[in-house]
N, C-alpha and C positions, 0 to 999 in steps of 0.2 A: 821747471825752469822759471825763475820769477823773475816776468821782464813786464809783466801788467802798468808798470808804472812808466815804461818807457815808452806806453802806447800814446799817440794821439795823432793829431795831423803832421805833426813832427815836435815831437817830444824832446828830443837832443836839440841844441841850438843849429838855427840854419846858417848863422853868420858865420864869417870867417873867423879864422884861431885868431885875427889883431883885432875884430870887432870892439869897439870900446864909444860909450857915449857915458858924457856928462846931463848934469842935474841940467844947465842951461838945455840942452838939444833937447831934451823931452818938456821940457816947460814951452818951448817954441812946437814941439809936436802938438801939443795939447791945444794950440791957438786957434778959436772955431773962424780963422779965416782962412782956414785947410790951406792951400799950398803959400799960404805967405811966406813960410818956414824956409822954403826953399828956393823962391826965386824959379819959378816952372820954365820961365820964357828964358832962363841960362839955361838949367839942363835940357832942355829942347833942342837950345843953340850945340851943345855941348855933342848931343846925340845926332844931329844933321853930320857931324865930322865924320869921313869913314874913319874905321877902329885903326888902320896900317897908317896913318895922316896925322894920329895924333902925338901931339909932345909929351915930354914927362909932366909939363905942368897940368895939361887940361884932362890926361893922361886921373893924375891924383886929385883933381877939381872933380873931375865925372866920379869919380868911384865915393868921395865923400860924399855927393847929393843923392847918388842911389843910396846909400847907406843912410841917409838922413828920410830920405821916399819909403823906405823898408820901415824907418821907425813911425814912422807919422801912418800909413798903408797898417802898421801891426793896433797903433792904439788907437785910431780913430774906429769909429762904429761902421757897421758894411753902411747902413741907410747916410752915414756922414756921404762916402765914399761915393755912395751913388746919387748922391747929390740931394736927394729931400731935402735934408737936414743943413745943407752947404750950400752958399752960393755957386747961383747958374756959372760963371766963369771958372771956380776951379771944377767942378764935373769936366768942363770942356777941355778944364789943363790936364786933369788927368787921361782923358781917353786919348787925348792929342800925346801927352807920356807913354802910355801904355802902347800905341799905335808906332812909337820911334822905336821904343826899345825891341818888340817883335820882328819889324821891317830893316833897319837899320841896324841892329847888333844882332838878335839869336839868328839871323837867314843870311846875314853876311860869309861868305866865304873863311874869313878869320875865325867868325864864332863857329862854324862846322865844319870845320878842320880838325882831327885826330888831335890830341893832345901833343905836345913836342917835336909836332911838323912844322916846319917853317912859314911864319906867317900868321900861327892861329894863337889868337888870343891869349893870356894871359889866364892861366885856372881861377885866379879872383876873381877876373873880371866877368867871367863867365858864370861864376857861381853868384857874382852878386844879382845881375840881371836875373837868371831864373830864380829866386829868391824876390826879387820884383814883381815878376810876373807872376809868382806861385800866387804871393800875397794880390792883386789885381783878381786873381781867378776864383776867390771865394766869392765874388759879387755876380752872379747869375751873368749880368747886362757885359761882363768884361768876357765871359765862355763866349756868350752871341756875339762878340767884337772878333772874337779871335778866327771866328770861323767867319766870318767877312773879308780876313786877309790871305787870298789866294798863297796856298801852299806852306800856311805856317803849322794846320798839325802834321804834314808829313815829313816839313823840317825836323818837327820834337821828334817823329817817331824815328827818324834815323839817328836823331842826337842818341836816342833811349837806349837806340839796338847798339850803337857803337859804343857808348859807356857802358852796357850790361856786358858786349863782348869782353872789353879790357878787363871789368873788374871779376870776369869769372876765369879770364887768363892769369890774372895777377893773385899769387901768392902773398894773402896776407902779413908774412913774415915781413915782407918789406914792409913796415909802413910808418913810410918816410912824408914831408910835408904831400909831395903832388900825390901817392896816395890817398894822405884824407881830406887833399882838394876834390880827387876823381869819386870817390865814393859818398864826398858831400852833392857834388853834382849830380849824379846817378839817385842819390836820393830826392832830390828836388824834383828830375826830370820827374821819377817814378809817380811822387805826387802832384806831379800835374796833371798826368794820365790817371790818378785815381779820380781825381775830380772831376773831370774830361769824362770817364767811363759813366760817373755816379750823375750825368748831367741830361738823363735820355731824350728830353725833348729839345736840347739844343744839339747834341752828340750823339748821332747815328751809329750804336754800335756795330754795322758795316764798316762803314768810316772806320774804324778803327782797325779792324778785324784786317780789310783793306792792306790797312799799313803795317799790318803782322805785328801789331800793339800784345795783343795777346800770348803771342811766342815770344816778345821780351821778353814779359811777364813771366812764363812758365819758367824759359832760361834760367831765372833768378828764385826760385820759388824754394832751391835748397839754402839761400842765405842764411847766415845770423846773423846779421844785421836788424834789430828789429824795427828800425825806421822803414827800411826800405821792403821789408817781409809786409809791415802792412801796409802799406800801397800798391803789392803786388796783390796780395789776397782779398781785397776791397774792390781792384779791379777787375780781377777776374771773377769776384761772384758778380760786379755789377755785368759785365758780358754774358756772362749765364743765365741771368736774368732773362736776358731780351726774350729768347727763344729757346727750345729745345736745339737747334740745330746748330745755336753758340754755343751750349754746351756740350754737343758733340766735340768741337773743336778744341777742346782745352783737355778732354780725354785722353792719357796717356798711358805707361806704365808712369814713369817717374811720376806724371804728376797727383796721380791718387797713392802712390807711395808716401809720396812728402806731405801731400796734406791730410791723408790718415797721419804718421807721422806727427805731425803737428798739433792734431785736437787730441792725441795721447800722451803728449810732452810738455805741451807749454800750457801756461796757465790763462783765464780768461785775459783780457777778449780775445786773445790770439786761437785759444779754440774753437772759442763760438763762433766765428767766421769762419776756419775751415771746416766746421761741422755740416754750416750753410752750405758752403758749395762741398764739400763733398756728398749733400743729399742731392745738390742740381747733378751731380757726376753719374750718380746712384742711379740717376733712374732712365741712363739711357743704356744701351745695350752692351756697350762694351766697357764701360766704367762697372756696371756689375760684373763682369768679366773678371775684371781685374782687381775686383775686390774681392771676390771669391777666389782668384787665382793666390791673393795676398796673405788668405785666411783670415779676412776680416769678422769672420762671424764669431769668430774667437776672442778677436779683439774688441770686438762690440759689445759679447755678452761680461765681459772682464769690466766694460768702462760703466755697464747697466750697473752690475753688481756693487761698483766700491763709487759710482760717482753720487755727491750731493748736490752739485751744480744743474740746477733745472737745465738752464740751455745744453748742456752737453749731454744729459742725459734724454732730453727730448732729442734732439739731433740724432743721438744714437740711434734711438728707437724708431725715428723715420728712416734712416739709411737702412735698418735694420729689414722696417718693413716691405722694402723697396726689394735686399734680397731675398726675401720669404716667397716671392713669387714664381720663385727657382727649384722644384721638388727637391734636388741634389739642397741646394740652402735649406730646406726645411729638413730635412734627413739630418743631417749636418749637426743642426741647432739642437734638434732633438736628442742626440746621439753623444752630444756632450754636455748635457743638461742643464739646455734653455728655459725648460718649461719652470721647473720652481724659481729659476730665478725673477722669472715673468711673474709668477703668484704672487712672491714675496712682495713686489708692488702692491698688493691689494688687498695688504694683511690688515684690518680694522687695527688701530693704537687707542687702545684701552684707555690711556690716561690720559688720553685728550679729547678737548671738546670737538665733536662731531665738524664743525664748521674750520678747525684747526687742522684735521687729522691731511695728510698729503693729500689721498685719495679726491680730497678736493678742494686742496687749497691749488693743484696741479691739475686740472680738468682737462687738458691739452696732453697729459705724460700717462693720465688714467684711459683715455680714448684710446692713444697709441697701443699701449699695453693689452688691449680687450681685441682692436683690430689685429697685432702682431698672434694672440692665441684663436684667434677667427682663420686666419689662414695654418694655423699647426692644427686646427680641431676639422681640417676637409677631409682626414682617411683614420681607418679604426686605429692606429699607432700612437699619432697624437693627441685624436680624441681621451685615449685609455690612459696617459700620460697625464690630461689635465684630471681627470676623474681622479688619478692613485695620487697626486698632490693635493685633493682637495679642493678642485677649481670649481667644482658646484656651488660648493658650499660659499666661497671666497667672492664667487659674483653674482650668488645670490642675495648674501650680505652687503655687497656695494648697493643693489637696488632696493634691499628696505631702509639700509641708513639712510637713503636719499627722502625717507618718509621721517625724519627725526628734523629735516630743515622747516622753515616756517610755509604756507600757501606762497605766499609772493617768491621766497628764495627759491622754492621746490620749478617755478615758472619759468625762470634766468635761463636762459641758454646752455651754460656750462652742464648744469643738473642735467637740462633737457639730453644732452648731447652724449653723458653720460649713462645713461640709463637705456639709451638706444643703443649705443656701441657693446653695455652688457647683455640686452637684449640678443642682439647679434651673435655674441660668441654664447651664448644657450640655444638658440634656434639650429646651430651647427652643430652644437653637440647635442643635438636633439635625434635629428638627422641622422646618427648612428644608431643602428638597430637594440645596442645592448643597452646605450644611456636612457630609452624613452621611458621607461617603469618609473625612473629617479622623478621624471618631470610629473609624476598623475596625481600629486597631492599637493603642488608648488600652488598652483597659480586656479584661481576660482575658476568656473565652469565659462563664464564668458569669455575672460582674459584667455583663459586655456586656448579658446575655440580661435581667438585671431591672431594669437603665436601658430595653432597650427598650420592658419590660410595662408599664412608667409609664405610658405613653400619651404622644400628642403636648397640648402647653400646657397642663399639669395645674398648677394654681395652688398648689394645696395642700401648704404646705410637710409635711405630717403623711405624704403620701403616698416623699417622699423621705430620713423618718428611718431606715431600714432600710436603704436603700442607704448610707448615711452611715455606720451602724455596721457594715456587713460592711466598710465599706471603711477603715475603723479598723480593724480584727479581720486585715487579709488581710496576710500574711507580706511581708517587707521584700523579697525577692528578685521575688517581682508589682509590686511599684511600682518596684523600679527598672527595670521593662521598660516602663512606664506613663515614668519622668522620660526615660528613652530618646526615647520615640516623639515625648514632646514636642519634645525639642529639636532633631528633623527638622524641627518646624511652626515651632520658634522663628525670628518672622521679625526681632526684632534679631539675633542672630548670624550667620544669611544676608546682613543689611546689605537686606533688604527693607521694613523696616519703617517708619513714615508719617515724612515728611523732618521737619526742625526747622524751628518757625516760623523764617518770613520776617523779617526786621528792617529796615526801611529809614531812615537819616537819626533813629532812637530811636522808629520807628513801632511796632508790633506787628502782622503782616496778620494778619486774624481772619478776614474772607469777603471773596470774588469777588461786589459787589454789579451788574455790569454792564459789557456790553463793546460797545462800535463798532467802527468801521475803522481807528481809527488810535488807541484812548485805551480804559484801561480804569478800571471806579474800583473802590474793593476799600474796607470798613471795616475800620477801624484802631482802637489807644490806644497809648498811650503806655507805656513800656518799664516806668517808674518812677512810674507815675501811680496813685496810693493809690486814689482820687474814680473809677478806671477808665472816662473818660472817652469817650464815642464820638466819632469822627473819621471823615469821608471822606475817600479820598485819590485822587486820579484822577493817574493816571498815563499821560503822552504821551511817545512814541519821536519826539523831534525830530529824527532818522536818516532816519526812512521819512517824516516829512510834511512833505518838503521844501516844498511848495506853501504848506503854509500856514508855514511857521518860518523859510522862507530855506536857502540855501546854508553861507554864512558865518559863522563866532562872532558880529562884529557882528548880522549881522540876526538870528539865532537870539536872542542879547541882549534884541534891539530887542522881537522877539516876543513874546519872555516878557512882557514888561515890559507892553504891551500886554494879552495876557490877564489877567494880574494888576491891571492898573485896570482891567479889563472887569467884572473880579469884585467888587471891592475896591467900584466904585459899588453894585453891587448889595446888597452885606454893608449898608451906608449906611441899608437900608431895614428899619425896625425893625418886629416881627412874630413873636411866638415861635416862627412854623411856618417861618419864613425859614429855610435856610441861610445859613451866613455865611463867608466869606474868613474863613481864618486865618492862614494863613504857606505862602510857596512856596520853593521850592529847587532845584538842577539835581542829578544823580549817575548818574552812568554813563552822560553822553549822554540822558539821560532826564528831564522834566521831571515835577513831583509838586506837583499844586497841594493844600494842606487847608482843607478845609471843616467847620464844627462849628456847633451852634447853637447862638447866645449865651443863650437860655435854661439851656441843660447845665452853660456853661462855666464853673468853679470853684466849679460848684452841690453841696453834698456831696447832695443827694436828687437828682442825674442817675440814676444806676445803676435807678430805679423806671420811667424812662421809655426807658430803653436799646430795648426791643422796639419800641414805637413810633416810635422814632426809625431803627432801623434799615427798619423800612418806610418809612419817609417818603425816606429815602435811596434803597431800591429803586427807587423810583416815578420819584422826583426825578432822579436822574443820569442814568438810560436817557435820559431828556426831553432831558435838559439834553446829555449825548453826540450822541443825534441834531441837537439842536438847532445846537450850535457846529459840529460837523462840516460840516453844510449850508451855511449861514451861511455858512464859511469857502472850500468850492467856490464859493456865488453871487458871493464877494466878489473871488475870483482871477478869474471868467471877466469879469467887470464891471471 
């Protein structure tokens, strides 16, 4: 979704649909005797009226000087605004402004009154004021004014919570003028509490939390609206911030739905901040819950694989690592084949200069990568996993390129940080009893001897910053007996190393989900499939089952044809837990029926349920292999 241009503190205009100024009002905006423009000591007068008191004239007298206070408030500088730059008198006009419109209009009865209840304001007039105020509240000194006026944020916060109610009651289809009055409003309030959140030494995230700021927020958090998405999402990571126990708090199902959801749908910065706060979610206990419940390790390892965006891809790899600490998540990862995608970050790029190459122009996304195979290298499964991809060889490689930088670069922190994170994940796979033969020719006799003293699964990356810097410090002529010894282990140059997927008919084989006697089924996607799709694919040798397929092309034809409406009725039977007939084919003597569930299919939120679906396939195909298979014996001997 390409809405990146829509982003800012509010992107779409705030003004009303008649807003309109001339070349004159902004040439008077620009007069550096700040409120001349506007005559501050009338709209002051104008604002002492209560709003039910007023006539039509002073009525459309007030609404142009706000309007004229918005323009002057948007193009003057914040330092004009807070007076450095401006005469002492208007500083005082404006906070003595800013003091009426809060006290006297947003806390009035009329201003907080439900839209089209008797009595309450006017949707312009409402929208202009918080548009005033929005503008007022970029300036530090006007947040600390605000909270001086007894009961004005929990004013906003019931304004916020009763406009988010309306506007999640209200059916977009209507939208008639007081619609996009209500959802202009609703977006102002919103970004007044983003700045309010983002403001921690003036605004007590208590304080908010208090006023159930937070559960506005979340209410609203499935918008498309993207004005108002990002001042919901800016608030809520600035509340997660504070503490671990505010981010308990915003912990839901919906809301790690939608904001996974989000960093897999919409384009920067929209994901980069829910990437943010879905890693503050990640790391308390029941947000990994519910991201594992959502099958996010699938959706994680999907966004590693095809993203070029540093920030979503580092984001990934922290949420990632966050659920690694879950055996069931590590089994998981493993099991649908994490680890090469993990490698494939740390493949040297030949054609680039060393200092270009990712590996370290991304020093923060190469860390991630070494810690996320640091916790898959703690038992013989995943250790043997990184060994048969080649992960010796790939992070031994990271740590003698780091000898191709100069003295001074080799010092820099990023290097340093580096070479101890691969430090780390060798010392673990060390630590497995079959790897330790690989390591007795890597590394010289002294180097050897204080990898050993580390201990076996020392978490602690502080404990391998020493080794990282002798091994910076140690003479060029040591490491190239070190790039030696690797390229004995290097199992691409041997022509040992893990074969290339499989491809069949623009399949992609991903796993061996189950096998019979004569038919196996394996999950699949698609070569070019964006929405990365799950598919079963069962694959039959009509060679070997002659019994059941025939002899002859014709009957082998006939057969196919045959299973395929066998299937075909079955797909018929609607049920999101169904499997369903997709398309079959012949190649190589070999018949390939696909199967998918019509819930997934052309769904762009399939990728959340990919884990689940792949057990359902587990379960289901065995069944379904034994099942046809038998069937197909009873049927020949009958």
């Amino acid at each position: 979704m390409k809405q990146s241009e829509l982003f800012s503190t509010h992107s779409r205009s705030h003004a009303c649909p008649e807003r309109h100024h001339d070349h004159e009002n902004r040439e008077c905006g620009a007069d550096n005797q700040g409120l001349s423009f506007l005559e501050a000591s009338s709209l002051i007068s104008l604002l002492r009226q209560a709003p039910n008191t007023e006539d039509c004239d002073n009525l459309n007298a007030e609404h142009l000087a706000l309007e004229e206070l918005a323009v002057y408030l948007t193009e003057q500088s914040r330092d004009d605004v807070n007076s450095e730059n401006g005469s002492r008198n208007t500083h005082f006009a404006l906070r003595d402004v800013f003091s009426m419109l809060v006290r006297r209009r947003l806390m009035t009865r009329d201003y907080t009154a439900a839209p089209a209840r008797e009595h309450a304001a006017s949707p312009r007039c409402v929208l202009r004021v918080l548009q005033c105020v929005r503008l007022f509240l970029r300036e530090r000194a006007f947040v600390s004014e605000l909270f001086t006026i007894e009961g004005a944020v929990q004013t906003l916060s019931q304004q916020y919570k009763q406009y988010a109610s309306i506007y999640s009651r209200e059916p977009p289809e209507t939208k008639g003028a007081n619609y996009m009055f209500r959802t202009e409003i609703l977006s102002e309030i919103a970004s007044i509490f983003k700045k309010l959140a983002s403001e921690w030494a003036a605004c007590p995230s208590q304080l908010l939390i208090d006023y159930d700021v937070h559960q506005t927020a979340l209410s609203l958090i499935s918008t498309r609206d993207a004005s108002i998405l990002a001042s919901v999402l800016v608030t809520l990571n600035a509340i997660c911030l504070q503490t671990e126990k505010c981010a308990e708090l915003v912990v839901c199902h919906s809301s790690v739905y939608y904001v996974l959801l989000i960093m897999c749908e919409y384009d920067a910065p929209f994901n980069h901040i829910a990437g943010k706060l879905l890693q503050m979610m990640s790391k308390t206990t029941e947000g990994k819950n519910e991201l594992r419940r959502l099958g996010s390790v699938s959706v994680l390892m999907s966004l590693i694989r095809r993203s070029s965006d540093q920030a979503i891809l580092e984001s990934s790899l922290r949420i990632l690592g966050c659920l690694l600490s879950d055996t069931l998540a590590v089994e998981e990862f493993r099991d649908l084949g994490g680890v090469p995608i993990l490698l494939a970050l740390l493949i040297p790029n030949s054609t680039a200069r060393i200092s270009d190459e990712l590996r370290f122009q991304q020093p923060a996304v190469t860390c991630l990568v070494c810690s996320a195979l640091t916790k898959l290298a703690t038992d013989d499964v995943g250790s043997r996993q990184i060994q048969d991809f080649n992960g010796f060889y790939l992070l031994g490689k990271l740590l003698t390129d780091t000898h191709d930088f100069s003295m001074e670069e080799r010092s820099s922190r990023p290097i340093c940080e580096i070479s101890a994170h691969a430090f780390r994940v060798l010392r673990f796979l060390f630590s497995t009893a079959h790897n330790r033969k690989t390591f007795q020719h890597l590394f010289q006799a002294e180097m050897f001897g204080a990898f050993i003293d580390i201990g076996h699964y020392m978490q602690d990356i502080r404990m391998y910053r020493h080794l990282a810097h002798a091994w910076l410090s140690m003479p060029s002529s040591l490491v190239k007996i070190t790039l030696s010894s690797l390229e004995d282990i290097n199992a691409d140059r041997r022509g040992t190393g893990p074969k290339p997927l499989r491809v069949i008919h623009g399949y992609v084989v991903d796993e061996l989900l189950g096998t019979g006697a004569f038919a196996s089924v394996y999950r699949v996607h698609k070569e070019k499939d964006c929405l990365n799709t799950v598919f079963a694919m069962k694959e039959l040798d009509t060679g070997i089952d002659r019994d059941t397929f025939g002899e002859s092309l014709k009957q082998v034809t006939a057969s196919v044809g045959r299973v395929a409406m066998e299937i075909e009725i079955l797909s018929k039977l609607e049920h999101p837990n169904i499997v369903n007939y997709h398309e079959s084919f012949m190649e190589n003597n070999q018949l390939y029926i696909i199967m998918v569930r019509k819930a997934l299919m052309g769904n762009p939120f399939c990728m959340l349920f990919e884990t689940f679906f792949v057990f359902c396939f587990k379960f289901c195909w065995v069944e379904f292999v034994s099942i046809h298979e038998g069937a197909g014996r009873r049927s020949k001997s009958v």
